[in-house]
C-alpha positions in Angstrom: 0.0 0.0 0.0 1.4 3.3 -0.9 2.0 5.8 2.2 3.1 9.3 2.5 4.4 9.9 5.8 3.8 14.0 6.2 6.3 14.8 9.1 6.0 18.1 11.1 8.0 19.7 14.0 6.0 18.2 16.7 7.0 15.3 15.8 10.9 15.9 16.6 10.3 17.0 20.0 10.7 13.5 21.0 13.9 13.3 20.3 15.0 16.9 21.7 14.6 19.0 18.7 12.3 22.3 19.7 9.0 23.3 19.3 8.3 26.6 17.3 7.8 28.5 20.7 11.3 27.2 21.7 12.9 27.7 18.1 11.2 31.6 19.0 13.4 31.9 22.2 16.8 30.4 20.5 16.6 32.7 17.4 15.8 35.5 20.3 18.8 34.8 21.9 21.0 33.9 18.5 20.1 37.2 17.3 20.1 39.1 20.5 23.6 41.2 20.3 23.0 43.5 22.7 25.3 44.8 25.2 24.7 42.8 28.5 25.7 44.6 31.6 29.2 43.3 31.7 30.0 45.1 28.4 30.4 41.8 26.6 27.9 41.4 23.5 25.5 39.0 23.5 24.3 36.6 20.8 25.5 33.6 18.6 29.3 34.2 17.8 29.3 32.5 14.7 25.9 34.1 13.5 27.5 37.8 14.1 30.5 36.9 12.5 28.4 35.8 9.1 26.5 38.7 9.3 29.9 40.5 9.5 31.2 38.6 6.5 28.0 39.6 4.5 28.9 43.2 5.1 32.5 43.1 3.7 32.9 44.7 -0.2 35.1 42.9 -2.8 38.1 44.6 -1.0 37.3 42.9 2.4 36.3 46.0 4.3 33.0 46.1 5.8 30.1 48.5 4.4 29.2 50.3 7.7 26.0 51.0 6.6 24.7 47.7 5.4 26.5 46.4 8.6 24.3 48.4 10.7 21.3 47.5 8.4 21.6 43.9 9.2 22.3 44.8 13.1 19.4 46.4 13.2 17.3 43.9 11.7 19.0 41.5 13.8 18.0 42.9 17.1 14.9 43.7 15.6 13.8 40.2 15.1 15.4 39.2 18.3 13.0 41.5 20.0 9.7 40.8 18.4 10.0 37.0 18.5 7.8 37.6 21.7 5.2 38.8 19.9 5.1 36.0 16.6 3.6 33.6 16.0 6.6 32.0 14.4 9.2 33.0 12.8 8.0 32.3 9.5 5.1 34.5 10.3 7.4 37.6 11.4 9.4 37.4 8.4 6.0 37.0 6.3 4.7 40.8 7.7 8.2 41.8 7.1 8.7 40.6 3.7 9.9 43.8 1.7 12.6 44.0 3.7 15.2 41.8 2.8 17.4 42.2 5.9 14.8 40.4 8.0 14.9 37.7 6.1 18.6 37.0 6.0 19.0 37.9 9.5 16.2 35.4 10.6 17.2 32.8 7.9 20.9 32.9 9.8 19.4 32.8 13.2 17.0 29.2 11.7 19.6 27.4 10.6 22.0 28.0 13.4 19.2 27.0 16.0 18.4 23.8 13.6 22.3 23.0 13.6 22.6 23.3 17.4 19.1 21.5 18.0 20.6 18.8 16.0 23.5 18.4 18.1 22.4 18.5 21.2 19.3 16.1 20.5 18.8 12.6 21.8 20.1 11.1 17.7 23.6 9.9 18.7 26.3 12.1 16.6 29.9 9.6 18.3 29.6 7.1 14.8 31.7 5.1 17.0 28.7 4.2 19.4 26.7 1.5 18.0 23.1 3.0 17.3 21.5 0.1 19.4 23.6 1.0 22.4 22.7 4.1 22.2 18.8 3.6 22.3 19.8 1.2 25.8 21.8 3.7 27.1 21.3 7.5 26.2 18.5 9.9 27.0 16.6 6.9 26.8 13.8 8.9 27.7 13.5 10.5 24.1 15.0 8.6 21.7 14.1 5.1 23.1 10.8 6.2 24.3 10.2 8.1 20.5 8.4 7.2 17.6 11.9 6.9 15.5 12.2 3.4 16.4 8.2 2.2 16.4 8.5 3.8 12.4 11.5 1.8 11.6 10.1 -1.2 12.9 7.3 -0.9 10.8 8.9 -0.2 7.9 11.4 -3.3 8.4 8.8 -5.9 9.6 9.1 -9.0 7.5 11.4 -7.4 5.2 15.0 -8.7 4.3 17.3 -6.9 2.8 16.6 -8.0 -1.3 13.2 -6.8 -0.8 13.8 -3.7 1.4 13.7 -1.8 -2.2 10.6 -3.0 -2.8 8.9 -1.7 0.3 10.5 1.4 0.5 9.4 2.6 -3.1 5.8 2.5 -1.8 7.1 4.4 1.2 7.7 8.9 1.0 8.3 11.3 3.5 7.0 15.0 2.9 9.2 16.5 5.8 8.2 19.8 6.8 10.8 20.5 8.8 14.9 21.8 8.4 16.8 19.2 10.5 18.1 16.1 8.9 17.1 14.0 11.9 15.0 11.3 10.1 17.5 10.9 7.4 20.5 10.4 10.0 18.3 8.2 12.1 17.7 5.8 9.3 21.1 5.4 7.9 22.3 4.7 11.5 19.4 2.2 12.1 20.0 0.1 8.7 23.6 0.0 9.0 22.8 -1.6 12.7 19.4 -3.9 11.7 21.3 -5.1 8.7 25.0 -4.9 9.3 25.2 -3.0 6.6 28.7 -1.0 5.5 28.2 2.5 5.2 27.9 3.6 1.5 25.3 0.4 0.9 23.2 2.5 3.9 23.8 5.3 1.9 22.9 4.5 -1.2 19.4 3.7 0.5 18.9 6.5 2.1 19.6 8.9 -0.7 17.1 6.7 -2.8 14.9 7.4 0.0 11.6 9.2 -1.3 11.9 12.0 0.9 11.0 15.7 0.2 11.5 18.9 2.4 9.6 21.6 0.9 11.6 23.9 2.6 14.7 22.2 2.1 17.5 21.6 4.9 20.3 23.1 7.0 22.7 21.0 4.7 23.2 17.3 2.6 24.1 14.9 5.2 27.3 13.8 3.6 30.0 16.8 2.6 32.2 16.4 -0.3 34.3 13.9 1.0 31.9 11.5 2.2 32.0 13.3 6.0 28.6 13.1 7.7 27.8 16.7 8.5 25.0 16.1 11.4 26.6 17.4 14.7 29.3 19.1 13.2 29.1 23.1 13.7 29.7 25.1 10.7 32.0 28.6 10.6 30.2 31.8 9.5 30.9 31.3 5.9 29.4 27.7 5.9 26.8 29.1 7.5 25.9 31.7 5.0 25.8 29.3 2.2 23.5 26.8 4.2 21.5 29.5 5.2 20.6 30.5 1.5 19.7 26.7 0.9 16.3 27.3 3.2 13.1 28.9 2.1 11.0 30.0 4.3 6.6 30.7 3.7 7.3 33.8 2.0 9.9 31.9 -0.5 8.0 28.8 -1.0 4.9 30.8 -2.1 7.0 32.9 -4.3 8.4 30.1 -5.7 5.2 27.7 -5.8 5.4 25.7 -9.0 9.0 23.7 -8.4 10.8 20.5 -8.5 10.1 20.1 -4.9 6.5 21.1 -4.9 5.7 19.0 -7.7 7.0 15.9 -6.7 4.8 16.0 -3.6 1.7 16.8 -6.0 2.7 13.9 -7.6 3.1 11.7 -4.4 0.0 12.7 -2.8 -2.0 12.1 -5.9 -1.0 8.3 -5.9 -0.8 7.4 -2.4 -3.2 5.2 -0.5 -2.7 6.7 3.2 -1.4 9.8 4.6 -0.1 10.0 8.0 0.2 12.8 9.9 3.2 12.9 12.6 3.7 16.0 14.9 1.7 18.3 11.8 0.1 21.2 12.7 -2.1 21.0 9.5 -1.0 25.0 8.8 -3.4 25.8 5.7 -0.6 27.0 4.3 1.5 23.6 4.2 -2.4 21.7 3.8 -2.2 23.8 0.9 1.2 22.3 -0.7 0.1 18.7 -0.3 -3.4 19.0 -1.8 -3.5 22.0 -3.7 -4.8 21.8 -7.0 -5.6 17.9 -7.1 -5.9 16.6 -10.9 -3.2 18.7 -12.1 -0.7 15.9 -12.8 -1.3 13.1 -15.4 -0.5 9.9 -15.6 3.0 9.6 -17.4 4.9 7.4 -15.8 2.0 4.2 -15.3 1.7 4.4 -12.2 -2.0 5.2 -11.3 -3.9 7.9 -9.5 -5.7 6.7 -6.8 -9.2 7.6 -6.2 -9.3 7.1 -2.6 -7.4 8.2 0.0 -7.4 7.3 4.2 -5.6 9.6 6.3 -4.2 8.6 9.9 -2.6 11.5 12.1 -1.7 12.9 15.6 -3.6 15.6 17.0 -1.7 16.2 19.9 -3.1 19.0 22.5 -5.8 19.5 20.1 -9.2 19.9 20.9 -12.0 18.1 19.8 -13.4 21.2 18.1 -10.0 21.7 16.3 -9.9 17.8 15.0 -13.3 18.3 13.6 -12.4 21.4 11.8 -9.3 19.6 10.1 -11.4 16.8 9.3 -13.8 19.2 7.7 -10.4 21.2 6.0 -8.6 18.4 4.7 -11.9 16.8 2.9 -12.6 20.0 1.4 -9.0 20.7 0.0 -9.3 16.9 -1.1 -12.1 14.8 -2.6 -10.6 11.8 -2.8 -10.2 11.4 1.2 -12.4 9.1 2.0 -11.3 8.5 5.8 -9.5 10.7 8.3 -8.5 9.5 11.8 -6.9 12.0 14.1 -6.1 10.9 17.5 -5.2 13.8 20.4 -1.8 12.0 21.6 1.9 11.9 20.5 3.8 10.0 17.5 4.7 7.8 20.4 1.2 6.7 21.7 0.0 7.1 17.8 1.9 4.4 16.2 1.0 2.0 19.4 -2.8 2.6 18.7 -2.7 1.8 14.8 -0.1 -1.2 14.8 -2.5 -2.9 12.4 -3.5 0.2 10.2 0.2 1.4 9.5 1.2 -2.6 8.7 3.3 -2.7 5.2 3.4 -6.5 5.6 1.1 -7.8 2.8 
């Protein structure tokens, strides 16, 4: 059965990454380079050093003025993160003015770097994964959904049909970490005793999309994994400019990216829901326009579709009003169950529904 697995940041707080009101407070505090009472300025060294770097002409001095541009925007966003909703929201009402957006693009992906880092996802490649899961903050990574997802997708499956099952399998990843990714080449290298470039190779033939793409490709150019390792301020403007955020996504609506997931969507049997927020403005990317794409390739459309997803801290007023949103944005759904509890609980309460096993 074909399943899209539509992955949002609630989902990641299980392992240690942050909600949006905590990624709020660490871009506050990235971008917050205010003098402290000690004299000493505040704020993410590296971040202030790339925005230093930004500022320099083609004979290495800095521009004063667009220095103090992009300061100002700095501690401007630093300050207001209070009052947003997100930051993608902020940057949204302040989308004419391109200093916001590089300053809060920076302030993103250093947050998403150092979430990644310090989260429960082991980043020692000398630790076997399995120990790890015994042995460190077993509360979140053992206790996740990380491992109850890769059980599922692994059950009954050996390694000469593991292609098989996961080309029914995508992953529409909302999100800028590459925590899924990493967790999945460190879990089939252990499950299989795999070497690494054969886990590799399967997990960059992996049908997974970010439609606002990530803080980086896992592997650097000489075959180095990157997660856990903290870039320098001229890294970090160049994996800055690899994110989009709302504004940029809209703006750039009909892509690549965009229309693979059309494409997905249209010829999936289930859609899962882990950690979403159902956003109408992410709803929108998954089921926008349905019928646009043709068959070209053989592969089918389907004409019914069930969706399974977590609802967690939602109310039952709110779960009816998705249910009522997603049907409307999609004819074709035929079936949506949304429970109020986390991936955890979720993939406990449909073992049988989220089977692959034929």
């Amino acid at each position: 059965m074909r399943t899209v697995f539509v992955i949002g940041a609630g989902a990641n707080v299980e392992i240690g990454m942050p909600s949006g009101e905590e990624l709020k407070t660490k871009i506050a505090d990235i971008l917050n380079f205010s003098r402290k009472t000690d004299g000493r300025r505040g704020g993410d060294d590296i971040v202030f050093d790339a925005i230093n770097l930004q500022s320099r002409g083609t004979n290495d001095t800095v521009n004063s003025s667009m220095f103090d541009s992009l300061y100002s925007a700095a501690i401007n966003t630093s300050n207001a993160m209070a009052l947003s909703g997100s930051i993608d929201n902020f940057i949204e009402s302040r989308k004419n003015e391109s200093g916001i957006a590089f300053c809060g693009k920076l302030a993103i992906t250093k947050a998403i770097i150092d979430a990644e880092y310090n989260c429960a996802l082991p980043h020692d490649n000398n630790m076997p994964l399995s120990r790890i899961i015994r042995e460190k903050n077993d509360d979140f990574l053992r206790k996740s959904w990380y491992p109850l997802i890769f059980q599922k997708i692994v059950e009954g499956c050996q390694l000469n049909t593991l292609e098989k099952r996961l080309d029914d399998i995508s992953f529409i990843i909302f999100n800028y970490d590459r925590c899924f990714e990493y967790f999945m080449y460190n879990s089939l290298k252990t499950y299989y005793n795999l070497e690494h470039i054969t886990a590799k190779v399967i997990v960059q033939n992996l049908h997974i999309n970010h439609p606002y793409g990530t803080v980086g490709d896992l592997w650097d150019e000489r075959d180095r994994l990157t997660f856990g390792k903290m870039p320098h301020s001229t890294q970090l403007l160049t994996l800055a400019d690899k994110i989009k955020t709302f504004t940029e996504n809209v703006r750039d609506e009909v892509n690549a990216s965009n229309n693979r997931i059309l494409y997905l969507i249209e010829r999936t049997n289930r859609v899962v829901f882990l950690g979403f927020a159902y956003h109408d403005q992410n709803t929108n990317i998954l089921f926008k326009q349905p019928g646009k794409l043709y068959v070209v390739d053989g592969v089918g459309l389907t004409d019914s579709i069930t969706c399974y997803g977590t609802g967690y801290d939602f109310s039952d007023n709110e779960i009816a009003s998705i249910y009522n949103e997603l049907k409307e944005k999609d004819k074709r759904i035929s079936n949506i169950e949304i429970l109020p509890v986390k991936c955890s609980e979720f993939f406990q309460k449909f073992k049988r529904e989220l089977s692959f096993k034929s």
